[in-house]
TORLUM-129363 format. One record per residue (C-alpha): x, y, z; residue number from 1. Coordinates in pm, 1 decimal. Each point is the difference from the previous one (the first is absolute). Last residue first. Layout:
         xx         yy         zz   pos
          X          Y          Z   NUM
...
***
This chain:
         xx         yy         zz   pos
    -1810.0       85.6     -467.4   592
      264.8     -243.2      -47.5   591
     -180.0     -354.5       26.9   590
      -44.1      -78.7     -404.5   589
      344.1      -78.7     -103.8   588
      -33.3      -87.8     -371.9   587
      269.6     -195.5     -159.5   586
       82.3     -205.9      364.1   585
     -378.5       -5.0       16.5   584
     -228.5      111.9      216.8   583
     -337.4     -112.0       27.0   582
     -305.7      128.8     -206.8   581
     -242.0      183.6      269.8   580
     -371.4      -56.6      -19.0   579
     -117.7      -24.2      349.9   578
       75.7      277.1      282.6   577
      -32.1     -146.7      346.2   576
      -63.6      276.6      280.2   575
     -233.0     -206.5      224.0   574
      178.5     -297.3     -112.7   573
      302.1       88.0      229.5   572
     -166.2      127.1      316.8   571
     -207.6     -341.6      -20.4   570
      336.7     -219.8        7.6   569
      132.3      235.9      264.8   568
     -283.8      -86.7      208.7   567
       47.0     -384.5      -85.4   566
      355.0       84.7      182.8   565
     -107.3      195.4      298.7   564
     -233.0     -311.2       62.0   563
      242.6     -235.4      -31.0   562
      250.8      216.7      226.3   561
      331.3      192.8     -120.5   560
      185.4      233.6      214.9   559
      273.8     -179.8      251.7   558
      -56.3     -350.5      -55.7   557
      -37.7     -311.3      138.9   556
       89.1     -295.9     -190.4   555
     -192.4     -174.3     -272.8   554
      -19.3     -313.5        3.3   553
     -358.9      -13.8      -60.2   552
       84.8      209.0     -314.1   551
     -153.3      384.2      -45.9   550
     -240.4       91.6     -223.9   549
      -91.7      139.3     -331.6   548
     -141.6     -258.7     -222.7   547
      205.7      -62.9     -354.1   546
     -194.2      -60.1     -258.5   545
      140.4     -291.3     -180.1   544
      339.7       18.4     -195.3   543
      123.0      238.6      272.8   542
       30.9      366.3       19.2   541
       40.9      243.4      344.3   540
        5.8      378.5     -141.3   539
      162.7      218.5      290.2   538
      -82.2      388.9       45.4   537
      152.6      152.9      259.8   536
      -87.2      286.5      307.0   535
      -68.1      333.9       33.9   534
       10.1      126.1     -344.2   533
      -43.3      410.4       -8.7   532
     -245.4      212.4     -165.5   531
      -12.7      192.1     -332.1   530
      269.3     -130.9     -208.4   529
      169.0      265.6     -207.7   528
      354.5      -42.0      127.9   527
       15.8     -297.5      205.1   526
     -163.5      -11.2      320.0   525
      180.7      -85.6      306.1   524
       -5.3     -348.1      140.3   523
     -196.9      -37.5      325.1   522
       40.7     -212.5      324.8   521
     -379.4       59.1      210.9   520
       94.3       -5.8      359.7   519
        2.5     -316.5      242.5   518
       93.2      101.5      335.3   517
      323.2      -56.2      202.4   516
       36.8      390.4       75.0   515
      288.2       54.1     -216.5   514
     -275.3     -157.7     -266.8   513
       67.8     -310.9     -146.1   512
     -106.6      -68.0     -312.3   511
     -298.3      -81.2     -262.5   510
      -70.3      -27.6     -355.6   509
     -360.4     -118.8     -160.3   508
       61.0     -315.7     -190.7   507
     -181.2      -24.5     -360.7   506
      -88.5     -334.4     -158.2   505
      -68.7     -151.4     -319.3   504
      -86.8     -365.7       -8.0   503
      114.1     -149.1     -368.0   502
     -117.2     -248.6     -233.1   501
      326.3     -144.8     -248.9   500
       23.5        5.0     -357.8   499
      276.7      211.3     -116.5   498
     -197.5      280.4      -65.6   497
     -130.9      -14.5      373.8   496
      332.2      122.3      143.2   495
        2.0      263.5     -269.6   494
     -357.1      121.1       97.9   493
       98.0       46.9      393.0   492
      358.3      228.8     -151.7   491
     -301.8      150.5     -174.7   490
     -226.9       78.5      296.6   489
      303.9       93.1      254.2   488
      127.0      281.2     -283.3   487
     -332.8      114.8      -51.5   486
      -72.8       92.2      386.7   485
      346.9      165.8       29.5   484
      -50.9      240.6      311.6   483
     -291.7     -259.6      159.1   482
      160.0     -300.7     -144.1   481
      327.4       41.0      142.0   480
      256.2     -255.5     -176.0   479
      -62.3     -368.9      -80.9   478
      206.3     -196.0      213.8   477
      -71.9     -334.6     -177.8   476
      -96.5     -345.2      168.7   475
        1.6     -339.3     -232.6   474
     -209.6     -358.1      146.2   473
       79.9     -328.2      -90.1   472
     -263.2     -235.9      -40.9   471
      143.9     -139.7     -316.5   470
      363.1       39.7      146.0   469
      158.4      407.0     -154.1   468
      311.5       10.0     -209.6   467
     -217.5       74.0     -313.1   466
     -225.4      230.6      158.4   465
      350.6      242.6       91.1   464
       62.1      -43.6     -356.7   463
     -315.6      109.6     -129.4   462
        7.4      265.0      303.2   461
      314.1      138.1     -191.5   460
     -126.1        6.6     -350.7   459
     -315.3      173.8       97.4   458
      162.6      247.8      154.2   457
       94.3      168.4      325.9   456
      385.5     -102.2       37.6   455
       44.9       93.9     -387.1   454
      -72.6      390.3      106.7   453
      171.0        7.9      359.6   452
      275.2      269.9     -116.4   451
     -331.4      200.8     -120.6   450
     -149.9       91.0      354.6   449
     -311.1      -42.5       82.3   448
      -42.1     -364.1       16.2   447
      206.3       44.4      378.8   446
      306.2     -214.3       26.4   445
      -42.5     -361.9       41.5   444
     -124.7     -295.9      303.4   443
     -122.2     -242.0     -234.0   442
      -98.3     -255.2      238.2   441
      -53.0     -362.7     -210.8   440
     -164.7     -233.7      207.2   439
      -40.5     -402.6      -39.8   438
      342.6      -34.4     -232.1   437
       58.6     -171.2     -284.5   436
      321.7     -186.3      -50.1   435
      369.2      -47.5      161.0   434
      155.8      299.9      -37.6   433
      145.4      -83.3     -329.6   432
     -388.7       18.2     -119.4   431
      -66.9      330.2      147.1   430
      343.3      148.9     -139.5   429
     -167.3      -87.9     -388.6   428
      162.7      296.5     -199.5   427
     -287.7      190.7       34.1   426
      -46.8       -8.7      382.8   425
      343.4      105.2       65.3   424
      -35.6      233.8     -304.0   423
     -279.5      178.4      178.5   422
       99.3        7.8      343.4   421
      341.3      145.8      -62.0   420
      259.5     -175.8      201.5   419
      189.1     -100.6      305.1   418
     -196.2     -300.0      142.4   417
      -33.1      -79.5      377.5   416
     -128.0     -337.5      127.9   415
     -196.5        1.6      345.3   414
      -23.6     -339.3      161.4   413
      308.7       58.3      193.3   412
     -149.7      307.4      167.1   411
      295.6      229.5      -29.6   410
     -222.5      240.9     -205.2   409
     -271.9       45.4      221.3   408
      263.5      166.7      259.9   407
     -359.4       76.5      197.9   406
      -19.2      233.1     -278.3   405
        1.3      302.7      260.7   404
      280.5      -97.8      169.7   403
      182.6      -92.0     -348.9   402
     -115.3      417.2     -111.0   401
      166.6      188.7      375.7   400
      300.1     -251.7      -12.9   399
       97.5      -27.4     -364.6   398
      154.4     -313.0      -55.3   397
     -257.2     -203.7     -203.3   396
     -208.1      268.4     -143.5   395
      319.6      192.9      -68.0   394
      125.4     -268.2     -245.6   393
     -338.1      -23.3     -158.9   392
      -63.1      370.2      -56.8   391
      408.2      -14.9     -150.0   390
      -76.5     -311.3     -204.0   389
     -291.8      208.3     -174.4   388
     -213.7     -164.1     -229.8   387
     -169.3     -200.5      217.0   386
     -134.1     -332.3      -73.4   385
     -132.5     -193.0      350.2   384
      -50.4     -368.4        1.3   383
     -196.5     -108.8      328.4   382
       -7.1     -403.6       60.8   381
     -200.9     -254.2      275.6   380
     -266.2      235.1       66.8   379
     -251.9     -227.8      251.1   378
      109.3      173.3      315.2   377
     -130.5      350.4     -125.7   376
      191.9      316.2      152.3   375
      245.7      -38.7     -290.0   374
     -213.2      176.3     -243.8   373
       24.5      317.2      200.7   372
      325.0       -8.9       21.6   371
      101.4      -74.3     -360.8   370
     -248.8      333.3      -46.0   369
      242.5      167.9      221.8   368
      300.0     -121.6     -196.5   367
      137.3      342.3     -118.5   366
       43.8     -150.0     -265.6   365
     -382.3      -28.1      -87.4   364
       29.8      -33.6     -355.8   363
     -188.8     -294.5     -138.7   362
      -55.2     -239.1      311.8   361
      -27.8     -380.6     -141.8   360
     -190.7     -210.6      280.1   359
      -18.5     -372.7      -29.0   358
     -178.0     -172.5      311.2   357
     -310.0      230.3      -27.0   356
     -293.3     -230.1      -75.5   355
     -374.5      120.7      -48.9   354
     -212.2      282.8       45.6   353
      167.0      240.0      286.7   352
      393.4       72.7      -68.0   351
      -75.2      258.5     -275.6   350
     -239.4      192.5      261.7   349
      339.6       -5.3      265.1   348
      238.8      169.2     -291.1   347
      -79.7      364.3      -64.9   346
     -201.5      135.5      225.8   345
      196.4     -145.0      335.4   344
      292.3      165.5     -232.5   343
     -177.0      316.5      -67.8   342
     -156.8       31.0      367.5   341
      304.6      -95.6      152.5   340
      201.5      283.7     -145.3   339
     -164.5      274.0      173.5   338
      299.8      159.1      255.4   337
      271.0     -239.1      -76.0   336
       -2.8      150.6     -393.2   335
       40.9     -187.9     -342.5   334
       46.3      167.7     -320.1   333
      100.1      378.2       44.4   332
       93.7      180.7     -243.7   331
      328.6      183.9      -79.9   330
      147.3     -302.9     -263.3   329
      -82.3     -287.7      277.3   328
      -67.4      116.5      347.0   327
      -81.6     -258.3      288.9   326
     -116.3      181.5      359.9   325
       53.0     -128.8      306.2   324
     -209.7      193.0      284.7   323
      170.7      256.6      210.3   322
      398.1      -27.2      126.8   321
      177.8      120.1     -239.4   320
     -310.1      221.7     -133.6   319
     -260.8     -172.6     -138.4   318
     -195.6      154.0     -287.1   317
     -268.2      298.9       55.2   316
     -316.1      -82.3     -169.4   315
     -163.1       49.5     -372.3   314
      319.0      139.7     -124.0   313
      344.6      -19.3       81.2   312
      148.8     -240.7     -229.3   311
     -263.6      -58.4     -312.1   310
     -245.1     -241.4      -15.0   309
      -48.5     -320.2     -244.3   308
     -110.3     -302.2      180.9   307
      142.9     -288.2      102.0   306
      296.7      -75.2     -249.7   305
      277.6     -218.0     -107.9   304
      408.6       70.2       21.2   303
      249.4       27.0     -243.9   302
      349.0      -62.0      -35.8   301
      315.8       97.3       95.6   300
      212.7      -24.9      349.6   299
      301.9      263.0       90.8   298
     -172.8      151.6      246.4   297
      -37.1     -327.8      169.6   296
      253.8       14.2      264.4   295
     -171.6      318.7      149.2   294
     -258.5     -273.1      145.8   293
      264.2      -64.3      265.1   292
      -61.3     -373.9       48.3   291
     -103.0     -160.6      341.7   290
     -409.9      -31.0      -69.4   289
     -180.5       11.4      274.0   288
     -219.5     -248.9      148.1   287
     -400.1       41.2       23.8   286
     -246.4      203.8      132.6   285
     -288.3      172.8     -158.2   284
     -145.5      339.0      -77.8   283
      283.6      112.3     -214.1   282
      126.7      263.1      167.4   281
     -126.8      -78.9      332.9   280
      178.9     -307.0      -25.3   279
      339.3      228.4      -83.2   278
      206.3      150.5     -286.3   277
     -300.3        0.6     -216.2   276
       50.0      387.6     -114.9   275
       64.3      115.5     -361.9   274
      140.6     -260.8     -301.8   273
       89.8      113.3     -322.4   272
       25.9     -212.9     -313.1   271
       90.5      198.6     -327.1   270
      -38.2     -130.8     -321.9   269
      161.2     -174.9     -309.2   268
      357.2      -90.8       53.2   267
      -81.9        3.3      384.6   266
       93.7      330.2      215.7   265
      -87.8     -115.0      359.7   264
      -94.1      226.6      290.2   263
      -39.1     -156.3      311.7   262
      -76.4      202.7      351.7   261
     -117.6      279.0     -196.9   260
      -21.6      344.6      196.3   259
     -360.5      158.9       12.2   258
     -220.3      137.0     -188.0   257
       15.5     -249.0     -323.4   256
       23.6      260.8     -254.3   255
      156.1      279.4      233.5   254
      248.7     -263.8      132.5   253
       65.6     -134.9     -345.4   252
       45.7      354.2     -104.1   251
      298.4       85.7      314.0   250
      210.9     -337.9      -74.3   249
      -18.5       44.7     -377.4   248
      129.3      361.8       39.2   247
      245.2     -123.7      252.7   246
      138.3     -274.5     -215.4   245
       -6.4      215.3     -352.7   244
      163.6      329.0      150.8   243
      355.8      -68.4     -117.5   242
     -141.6      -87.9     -366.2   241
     -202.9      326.7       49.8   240
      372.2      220.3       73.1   239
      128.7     -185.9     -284.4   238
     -295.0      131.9     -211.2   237
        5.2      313.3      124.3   236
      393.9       19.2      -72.7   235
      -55.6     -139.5     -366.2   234
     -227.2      304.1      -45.8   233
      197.1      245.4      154.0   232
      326.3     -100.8     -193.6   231
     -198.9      -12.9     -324.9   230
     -168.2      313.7       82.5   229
      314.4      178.8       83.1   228
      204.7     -154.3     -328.1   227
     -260.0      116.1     -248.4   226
      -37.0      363.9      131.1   225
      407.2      -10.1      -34.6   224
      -53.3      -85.1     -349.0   223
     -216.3      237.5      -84.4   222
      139.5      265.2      173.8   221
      297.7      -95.9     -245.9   220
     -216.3       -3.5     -307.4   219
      -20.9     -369.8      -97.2   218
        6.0     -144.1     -398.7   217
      350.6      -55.7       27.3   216
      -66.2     -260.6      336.5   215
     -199.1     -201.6     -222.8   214
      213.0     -300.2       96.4   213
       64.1       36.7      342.5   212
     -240.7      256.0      154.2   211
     -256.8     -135.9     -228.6   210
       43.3     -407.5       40.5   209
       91.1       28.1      345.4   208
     -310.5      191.0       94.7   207
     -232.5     -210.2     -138.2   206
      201.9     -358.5       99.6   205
       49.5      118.8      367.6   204
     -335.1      137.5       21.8   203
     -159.1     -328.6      -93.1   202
      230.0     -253.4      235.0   201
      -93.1      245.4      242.3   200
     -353.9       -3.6      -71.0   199
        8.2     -393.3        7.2   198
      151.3      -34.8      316.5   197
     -221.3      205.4      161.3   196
     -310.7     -228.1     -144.6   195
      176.3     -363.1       95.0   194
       21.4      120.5      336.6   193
     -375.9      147.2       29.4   192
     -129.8     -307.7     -138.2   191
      219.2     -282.6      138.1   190
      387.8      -70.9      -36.1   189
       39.5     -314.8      -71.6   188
     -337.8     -159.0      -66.3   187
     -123.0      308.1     -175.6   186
      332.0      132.6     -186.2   185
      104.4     -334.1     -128.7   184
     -276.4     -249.1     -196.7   183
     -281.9      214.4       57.1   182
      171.8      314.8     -199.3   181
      239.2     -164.8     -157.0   180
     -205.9      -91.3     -242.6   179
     -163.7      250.3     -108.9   178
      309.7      252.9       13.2   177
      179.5     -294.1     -237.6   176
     -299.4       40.3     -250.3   175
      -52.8      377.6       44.1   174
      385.2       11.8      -95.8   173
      -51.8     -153.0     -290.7   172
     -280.6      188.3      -99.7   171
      107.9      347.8       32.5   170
      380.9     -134.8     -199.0   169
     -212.1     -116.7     -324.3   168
     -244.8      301.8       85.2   167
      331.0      224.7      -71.7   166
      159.6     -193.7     -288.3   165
     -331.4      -28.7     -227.2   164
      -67.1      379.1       61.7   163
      353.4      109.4      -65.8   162
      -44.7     -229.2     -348.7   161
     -335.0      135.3      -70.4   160
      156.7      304.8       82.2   159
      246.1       36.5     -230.2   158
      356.7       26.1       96.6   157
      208.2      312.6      163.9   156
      251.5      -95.1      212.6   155
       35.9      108.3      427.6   154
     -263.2      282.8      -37.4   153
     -250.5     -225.4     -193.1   152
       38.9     -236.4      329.5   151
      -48.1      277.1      214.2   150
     -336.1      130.3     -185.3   149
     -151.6     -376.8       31.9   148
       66.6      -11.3      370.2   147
     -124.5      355.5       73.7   146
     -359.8     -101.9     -197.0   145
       44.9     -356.6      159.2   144
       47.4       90.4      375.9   143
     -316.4      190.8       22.4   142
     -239.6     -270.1       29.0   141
      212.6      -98.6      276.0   140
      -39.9      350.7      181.5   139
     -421.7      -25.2      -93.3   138
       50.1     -344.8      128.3   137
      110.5       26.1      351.2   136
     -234.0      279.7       74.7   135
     -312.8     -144.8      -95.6   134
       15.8     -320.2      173.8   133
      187.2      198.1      317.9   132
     -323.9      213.5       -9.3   131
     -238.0     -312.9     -101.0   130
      158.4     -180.1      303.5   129
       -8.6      247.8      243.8   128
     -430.0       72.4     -115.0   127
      -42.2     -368.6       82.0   126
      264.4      -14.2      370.1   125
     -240.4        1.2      268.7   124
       -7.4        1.3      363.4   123
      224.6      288.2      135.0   122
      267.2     -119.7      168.3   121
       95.3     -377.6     -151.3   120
     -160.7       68.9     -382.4   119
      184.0      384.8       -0.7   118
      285.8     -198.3      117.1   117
       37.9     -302.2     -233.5   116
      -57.3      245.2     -273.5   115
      212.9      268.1       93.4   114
      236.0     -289.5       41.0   113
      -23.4     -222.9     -337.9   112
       -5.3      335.8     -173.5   111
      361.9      149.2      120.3   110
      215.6     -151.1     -290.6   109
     -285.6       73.6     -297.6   108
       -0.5      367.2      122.9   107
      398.6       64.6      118.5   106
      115.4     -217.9     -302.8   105
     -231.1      198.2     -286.7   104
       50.4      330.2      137.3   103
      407.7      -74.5      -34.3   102
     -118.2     -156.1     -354.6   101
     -182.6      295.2      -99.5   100
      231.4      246.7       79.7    99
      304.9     -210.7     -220.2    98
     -229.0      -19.3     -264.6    97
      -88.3      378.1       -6.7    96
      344.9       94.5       25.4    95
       81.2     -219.4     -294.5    94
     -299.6       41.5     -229.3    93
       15.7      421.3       -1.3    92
     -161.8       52.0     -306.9    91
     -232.1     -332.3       83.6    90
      -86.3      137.4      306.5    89
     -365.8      179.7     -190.6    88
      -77.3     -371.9     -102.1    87
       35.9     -176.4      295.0    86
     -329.9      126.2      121.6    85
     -210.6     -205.7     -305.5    84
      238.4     -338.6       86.7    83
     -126.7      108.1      369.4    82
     -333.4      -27.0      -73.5    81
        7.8     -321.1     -144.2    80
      208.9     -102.7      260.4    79
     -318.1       38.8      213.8    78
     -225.5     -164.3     -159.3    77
      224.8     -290.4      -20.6    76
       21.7       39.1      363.5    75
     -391.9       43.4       92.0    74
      -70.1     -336.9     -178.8    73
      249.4     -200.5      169.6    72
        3.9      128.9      351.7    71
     -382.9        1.3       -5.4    70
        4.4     -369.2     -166.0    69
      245.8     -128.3      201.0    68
     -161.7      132.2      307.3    67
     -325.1     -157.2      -85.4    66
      111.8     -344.3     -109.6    65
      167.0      -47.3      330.1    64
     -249.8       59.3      227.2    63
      126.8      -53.8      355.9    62
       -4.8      382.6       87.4    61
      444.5       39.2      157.9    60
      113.4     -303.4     -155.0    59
     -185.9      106.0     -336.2    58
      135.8      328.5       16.7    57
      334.5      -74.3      110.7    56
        7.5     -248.7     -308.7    55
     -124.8      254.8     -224.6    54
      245.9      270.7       85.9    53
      264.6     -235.1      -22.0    52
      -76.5      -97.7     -330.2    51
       13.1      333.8     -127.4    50
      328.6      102.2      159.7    49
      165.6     -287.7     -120.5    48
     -145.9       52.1     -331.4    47
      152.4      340.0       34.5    46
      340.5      -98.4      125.0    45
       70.7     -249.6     -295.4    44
      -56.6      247.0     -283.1    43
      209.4      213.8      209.4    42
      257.4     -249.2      -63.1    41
       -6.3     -112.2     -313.5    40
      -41.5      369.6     -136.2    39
      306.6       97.0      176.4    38
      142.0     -296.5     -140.5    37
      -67.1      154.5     -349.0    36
       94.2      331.1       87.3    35
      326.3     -163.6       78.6    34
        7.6     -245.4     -330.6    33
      -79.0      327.6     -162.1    32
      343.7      184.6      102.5    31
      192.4     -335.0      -69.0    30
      -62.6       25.9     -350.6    29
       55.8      375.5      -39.5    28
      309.7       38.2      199.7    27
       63.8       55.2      316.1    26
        4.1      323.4      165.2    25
     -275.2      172.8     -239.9    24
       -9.0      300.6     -109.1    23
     -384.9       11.0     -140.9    22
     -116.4      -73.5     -320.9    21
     -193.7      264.5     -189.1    20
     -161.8      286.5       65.9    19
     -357.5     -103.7     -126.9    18
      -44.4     -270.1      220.9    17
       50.5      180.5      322.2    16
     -320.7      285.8     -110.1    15
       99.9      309.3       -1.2    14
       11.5      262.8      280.1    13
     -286.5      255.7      -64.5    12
      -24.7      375.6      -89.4    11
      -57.8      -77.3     -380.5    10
      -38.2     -444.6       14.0     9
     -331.1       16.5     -200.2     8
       22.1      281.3     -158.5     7
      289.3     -142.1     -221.8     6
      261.1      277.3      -75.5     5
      -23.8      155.5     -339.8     4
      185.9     -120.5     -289.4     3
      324.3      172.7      -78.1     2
       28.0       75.4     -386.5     1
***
């Protein structure tokens, strides 16, 4: 007796599995070391993908734990979903493999750029991201299903086994993708680079692995359909790979609005400088450099901080010849047009109330906080720790950014230190470098971001205490206290959990009109904030109360007067809030 057909599959191809093992060109050993390797590799290719997405992101927003936690969460949601999808290809595994692998490549390999673009031309790139986030791992979450048929197809073995063989080649190939990731593709070929490479290294292993080995399994319009959109694909991406210089050219001039006279790749960041190729530029005089500053796009490191915003908002940035402007990682940390006010801010109140022979300058690369402390006779040594050899090196010989340092850095009493701030402090560099010191200026990325975590905690200003004279006084860039009012009050708490009085501050911002007048300087307001910060918040700290005021010695300057100072005391307490716990290197308290 004939049984019936099985409802299941009347009218419909069957399932790959169930038709046994395909006609293969090689045998069945070597057959599964290919899908294998295919595995390896496309394994490798997503995590790229992923981890580019979230380093973009957090280059392109500052907050690093955010994008790696919508990038994270939203693609294993996503492959999820596409595992579910994958299901109604697995009757057709090898055309549907090969499809999803030339979508895959063209996708994952073209991210980096629509990203990078939709950020440089229209202002945002959230909703890009969760798209791309989405998209890239509903097609990887769909790999396995396909994956798991085509190994059945090339010898049949149980699938605990096929299981344990395929997520033993997934996770390999994660590994070496994670790793060469920020060890290869980023400082040698850069985001968008390293992302077109990786789709075509991804198409070419998809669709070499079907129309090669599975090539039995393929209709002939199949095939053919196969061939065109691998050909088209790796042509798009070879035709972006062209594209990459003038692409990066055009959205750095959209981002920073106009062309950039320096722009320096470092291991870590990206340093761009606008304008400042004249005294007017900068708003002093002083010699130019004689070095090309294209000789240091080759340079690595990283550089410190003023305050958080992003390139082309809140005010135009210098053209060629306009005001100098100082870029690290697409915002702007130090301009020609109000920087006097933050640095006047900044250091001249921690030169007033005692001694300032020995002066250690935490950040600051950029040496115009080394300037500013070098305006007092009586300062005998400056040690500056900067991250970033490449800010340093182009502090020194740039000519717009030297002219405006007053070429602090070639001062002979001014000793630079490549390092990180915390561990040179931790591992005892204050004590190599000859003892305490009378004022500590830690000139370091905004609080708000999460990069600068350890260098706003209770642990650090410990250290920083440690390395200070008994009547030594500390100085901390605190951030915006009207935008991020909680964020200035704690990182004010964890300076006085480690047992020092402080003097909080805020310093209204001001610049240069075109006109020559004084105009109110302005960073824009973050996402959710309801007003904007004009101006800085500073936290002054000493083992006895600290008064704020200037030194006797103290030379003219450009902004700050006692009285405008004591006013900036009062503007301060007028919006203290008490009762915040500090912030801890375990519990990071300032990111509201």
């Amino acid at each position: 007796m004939i049984d019936p057909p099985d409802p299941v599959h009347r009218g419909s191809p069957l399932p790959a599995e169930t038709r046994g093992p395909a006609r293969l060109p090689v045998s069945a050993g070597a057959g599964r070391l290919l899908v294998l390797a295919t595995v390896f590799v496309c394994a490798a290719c997503g995590i790229v993908y992923e981890l580019e997405l979230v380093a973009l992101a957090s280059y392109l927003t500052g907050d690093s734990v955010t994008q790696a936690s919508v990038v994270l969460s939203v693609m294993v949601f996503a492959m999820g979903v596409g595992s579910l999808l994958a299901k109604r290809l697995r009757c057709r595994a090898a055309v549907g493999f090969g499809a999803l692998e030339a979508v895959l490549a063209l996708v994952g390999g073209f991210s980096a750029m629509a990203l990078y673009a939709c950020y440089a031309w229209f202002g945002q790139s959230r909703s890009v991201l969760v798209a791309f986030s989405l998209a890239i791992g509903m097609l990887i979450g769909a790999e396995v299903p396909l994956l798991m048929t085509l190994i059945q197809r090339v010898r049949r073995q149980d699938a605990g086994g096929a299981v344990a063989d395929l997520f033993a080649a997934d996770y390999v190939g994660a590994l070496v993708g994670g790793l060469a990731f920020p060890f290869l593709l980023l400082p040698v070929l850069g985001q968008v680079s390293g992302a077109l490479l990786t789709g075509s290294v991804n198409a070419v292993a998809g669709g070499g692995l079907v129309l090669w080995l599975f090539r039995s399994d393929l209709s002939v319009r199949s095939r053919w359909t196969l061939i065109a959109a691998n050909v088209l694909v790796l042509t798009l991406l070879a035709a972006g790979t062209v594209l990459v210089a003038p692409f990066e050219r055009a959205a750095r001039d959209a981002v920073y609005g106009s062309a950039a006279r320096v722009a320096v790749r470092t291991g870590v960041q990206e340093v761009v400088i606008t304008g400042g190729t004249g005294p007017a530029a900068t708003g002093r005089t002083g010699r130019a450099g004689d070095t090309d500053p294209a000789d240091y796009r080759g340079s690595s490191g990283r550089g410190a901080a003023k305050r958080e915003r992003p390139a082309g908002a809140g005010g135009t940035p210098g053209t060629a010849g306009g005001p100098l402007g100082l870029y690290l990682d697409g915002r702007l940390r130090a301009s020609a047009g109000d920087e006097f006010p933050y640095h006047e801010g900044l250091v001249h109140p921690a030169m007033s109330g005692g001694p300032h022979h020995r002066v250690l300058v935490l950040g600051g690369g950029d040496g115009l906080a080394a300037r500013e402390v070098l305006r007092y006779s009586g300062v005998r040594s400056v040690t500056v720790v900067e991250l970033d050899p490449g800010v340093l090196r182009l502090a020194r010989t740039d000519p717009g950014l030297s002219a405006l340092n007053r070429h602090a850095l070639d001062d002979p009493r001014v000793r630079t230190v490549t390092g990180d701030a915390f561990e040179w402090l931790r591992r005892g560099g204050a004590a190599h470098d000859g003892g305490p010191y009378d004022v500590i200026v830690a000139d370091l990325p905004d609080p708000s971001g999460t990069a600068s975590t350890k260098l706003y905690s209770q642990e650090f200003y410990g250290l920083a205490a440690r390395a200070l004279a008994a009547d030594g006084r500390l100085v901390v860039h605190a951030g915006e206290p009207e935008v991020r009012p909680r964020s200035y009050w704690t990182v004010e708490a964890t300076v006085r959990a480690v047992g020092l009085r402080t003097g909080p501050y805020w310093i209204p911002g001001r610049r240069t009109g075109p006109d020559g007048a004084a105009e109110r300087s302005c960073a824009p307001v973050p996402h959710g904030a309801g007003r904007a910060a004009c101006g800085w918040g500073f936290v002054l700290a000493a083992r006895r109360t600290p008064s704020l005021d200037l030194a006797p010695d103290a030379p003219a300057l450009h902004s700050l007067t006692r009285d405008g100072l004591r006013a900036a005391g009062r503007a301060a307490r007028h919006d203290r809030i008490d009762g915040l716990p500090p912030s801890t290197l375990m519990h990071p308290r300032h990111l509201d």
